[in-house]
N, C-alpha and C positions, 0 to 999 in steps of 0.2 A: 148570518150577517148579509148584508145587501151586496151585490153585485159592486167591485172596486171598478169596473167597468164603464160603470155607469159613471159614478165618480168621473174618473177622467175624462169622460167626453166633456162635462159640464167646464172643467177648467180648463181642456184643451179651446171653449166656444172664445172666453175672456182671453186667453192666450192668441189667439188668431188676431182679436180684434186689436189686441197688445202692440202685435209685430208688424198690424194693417199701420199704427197710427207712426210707429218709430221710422217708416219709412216716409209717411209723409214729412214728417221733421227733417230726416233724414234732405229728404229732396229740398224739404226752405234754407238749410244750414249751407246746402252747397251753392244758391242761387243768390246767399248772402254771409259772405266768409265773416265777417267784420262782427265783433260781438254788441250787440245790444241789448237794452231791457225786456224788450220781448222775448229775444232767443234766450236770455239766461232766467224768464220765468217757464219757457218751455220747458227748459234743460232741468230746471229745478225740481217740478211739477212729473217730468216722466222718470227722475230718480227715484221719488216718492212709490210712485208709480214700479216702477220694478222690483220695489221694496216688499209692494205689496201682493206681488205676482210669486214672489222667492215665496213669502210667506203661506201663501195656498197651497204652495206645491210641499212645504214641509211638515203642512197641517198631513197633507192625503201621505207622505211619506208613514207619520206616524199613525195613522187611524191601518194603515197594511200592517201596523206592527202590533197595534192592541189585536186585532182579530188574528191575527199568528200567533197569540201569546191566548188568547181566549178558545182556540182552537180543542177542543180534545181535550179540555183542563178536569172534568170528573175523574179521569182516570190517572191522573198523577199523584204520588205521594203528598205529604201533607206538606213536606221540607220546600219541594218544586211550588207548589201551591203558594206556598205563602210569598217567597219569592215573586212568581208571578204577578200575585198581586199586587205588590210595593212596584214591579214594572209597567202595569196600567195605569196605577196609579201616577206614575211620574208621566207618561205619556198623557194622558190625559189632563193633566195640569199643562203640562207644553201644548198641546191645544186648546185649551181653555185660552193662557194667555195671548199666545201667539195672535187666536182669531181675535180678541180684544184690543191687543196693539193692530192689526189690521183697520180694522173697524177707525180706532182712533185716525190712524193716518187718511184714510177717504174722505172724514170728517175735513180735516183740515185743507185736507188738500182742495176738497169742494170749498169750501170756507174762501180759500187762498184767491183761486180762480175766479170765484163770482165778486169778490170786490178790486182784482188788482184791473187795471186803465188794461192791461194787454190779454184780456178774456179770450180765451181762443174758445168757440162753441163746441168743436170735436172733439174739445177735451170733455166737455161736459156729457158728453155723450159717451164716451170712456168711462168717465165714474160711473156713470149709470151701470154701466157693462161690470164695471168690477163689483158696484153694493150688491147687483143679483147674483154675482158669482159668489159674494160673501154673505149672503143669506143664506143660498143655498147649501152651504157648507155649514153655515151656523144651524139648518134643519137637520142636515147628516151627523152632527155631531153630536143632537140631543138624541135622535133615536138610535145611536150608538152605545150611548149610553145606558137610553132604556134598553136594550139589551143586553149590557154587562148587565145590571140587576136582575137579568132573570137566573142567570148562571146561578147552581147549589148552590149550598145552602155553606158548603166548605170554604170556599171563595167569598161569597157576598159577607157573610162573617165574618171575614179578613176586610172586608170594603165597605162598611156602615152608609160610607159616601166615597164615590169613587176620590173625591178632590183630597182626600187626608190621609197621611201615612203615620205611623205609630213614633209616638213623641221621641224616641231613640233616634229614629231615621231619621227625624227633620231635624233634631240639632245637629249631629252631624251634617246633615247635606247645608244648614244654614250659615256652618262654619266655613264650608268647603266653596259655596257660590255667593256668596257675601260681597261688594263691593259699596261704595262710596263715592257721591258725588256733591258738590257743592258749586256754587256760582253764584257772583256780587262786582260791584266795583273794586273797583285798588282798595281803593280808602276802607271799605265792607271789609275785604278778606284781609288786609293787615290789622284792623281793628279784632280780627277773631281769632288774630295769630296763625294763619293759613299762609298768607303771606309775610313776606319783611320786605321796609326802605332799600334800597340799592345807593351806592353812593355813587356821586358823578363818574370815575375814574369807571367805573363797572359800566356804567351808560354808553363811558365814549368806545366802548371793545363791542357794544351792541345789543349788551341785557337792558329788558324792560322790565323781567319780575321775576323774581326768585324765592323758591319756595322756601317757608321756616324747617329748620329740622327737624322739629316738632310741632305737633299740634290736635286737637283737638277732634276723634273724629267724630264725636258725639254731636257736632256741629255741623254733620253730614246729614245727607241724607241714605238712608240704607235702599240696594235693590239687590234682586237677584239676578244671577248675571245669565243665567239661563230665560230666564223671561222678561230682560229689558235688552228690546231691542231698538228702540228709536226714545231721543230725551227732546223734548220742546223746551222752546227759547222764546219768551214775549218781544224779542228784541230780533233786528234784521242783522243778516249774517255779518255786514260788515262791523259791526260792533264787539263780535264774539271770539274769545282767543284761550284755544289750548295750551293750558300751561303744560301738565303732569305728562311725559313721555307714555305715548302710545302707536303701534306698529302702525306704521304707514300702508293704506290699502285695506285697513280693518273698519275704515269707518268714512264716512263720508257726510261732508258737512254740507245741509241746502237752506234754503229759504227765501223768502220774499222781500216785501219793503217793511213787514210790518211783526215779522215771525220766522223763527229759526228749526229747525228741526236736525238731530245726530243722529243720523243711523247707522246703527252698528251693524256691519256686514260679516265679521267674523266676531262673535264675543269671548273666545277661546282668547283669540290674539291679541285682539283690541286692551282686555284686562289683563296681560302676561305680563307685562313691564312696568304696572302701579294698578294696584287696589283702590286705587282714590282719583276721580275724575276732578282737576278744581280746570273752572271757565267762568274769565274773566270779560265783564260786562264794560267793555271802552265806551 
């Protein structure tokens, strides 16, 4: 296996230049207390940004754990083995998506910055720092892989391709990480039975929308909550409103004038108090 060494040097480089830029922020935020458009596309822009710093670093957590688990594996029974491999297997999936939601958010977030009126250029100079941090990782992670396939003939048997675990395991795990999310207007989600009308009396105590006691979740959409960590919104933030009760500090909402992005910062917690995400498009 390659030197983990090395690794960290490359995401400690992105990392530097991470904490170089938070302080410059840091220094405009204090010389200008008063919130404006600028400062909350900054603020928006280095959430994203952090989002995707967490992300690197749980990518290199889990690649120390396939080479811990790939370590020494000729010589373990068949029982360990197979095991083993259903654990590379899910790791390996967790970085597969992990780097792909990465990827996506850089996308956007370049996207974001080169059309909005308050461009900051040392932001752009930041993505840059971060897509070569995530190529770099996107190259460690295929020759990672080409090195699981060399492993016996015991193992790779058990791994046809590392990305699929044997049809038992994934309905179960499909049952267990399963969640739901949808999002429309009022009129949309009562039309689909997700919502119901409120009556005045309810309005004036301070409810806007209340969910049906039943409904449909075939009118979902499905993810899995292990590798959905951030949902995009064609719509700016002020338009967007959590219905479905979710822990507070597990998620955070950002975006711009013209796109919204949720990311999930703990998906444990965030999904503990409803399997069903509905957000409502004001």
């Amino acid at each position: 296996m390659d030197s983990v060494a090395i690794r960290n040097s490359r995401v400690r480089v992105a990392g530097v230049v991470f904490i170089a830029f938070l302080l410059v922020l840091s220094a405009c935020s204090q010389e200008k207390q008063k919130r404006d458009p600028r400062q909350e596309h900054l603020e928006s822009m280095m959430a994203i940004l952090a989002q995707v710093q967490k992300n690197l670093g749980r990518i290199q957590q889990k690649e120390a754990v396939v080479e811990r688990l790939s370590s020494g594996v000729e010589g373990r029974d068949s029982t360990n083995v197979k095991q083993i491999g259903r654990d590379i297997s899910t790791s390996i999936r967790f970085i597969d998506s992990t780097l792909a939601a990465s990827k996506n958010l850089i996308k956007k977030l370049e996207e974001e910055n080169r059309t909005s009126s308050y461009r900051v250029e040392s932001l752009d100079r930041l993505v840059s720092e971060m897509k070569v941090a995530i190529n770099t990782k996107d190259s460690e992670v295929k020759a990672l892989k080409g090195q699981l396939q060399k492993l016996n003939k015991q193992i790779s048997s058990l791994m046809a391709t590392v990305d699929v675990l044997d049809k038992f395991i994934q309905d179960q795990e499909v049952q267990l990480y399963t969640a739901y999310y949808i999002s429309g207007t009022f009129n949309d989600l009562v039309a689909k039975g997700i919502l119901v009308r409120i009556n005045p009396l309810e309005k004036l105590f301070g409810s806007e929308y209340r969910l049906a006691s039943d409904f449909n979740v075939n009118l979902f959409k499905k993810v899995d909550i292990t590798e959905t960590r951030d949902l995009f919104f064609d719509k700016p933030l002020s338009n967007l409103k959590i219905i479905t009760p979710h822990s507070v500090g597990s998620y955070e909402l950002v975006g711009g004038k013209t796109s919204s992005v949720l990311l999930i910062r703990d998906e444990n917690a965030f999904w503990q108090k409803s399997r069903c995400l509905v957000v409502v498009i004001e």
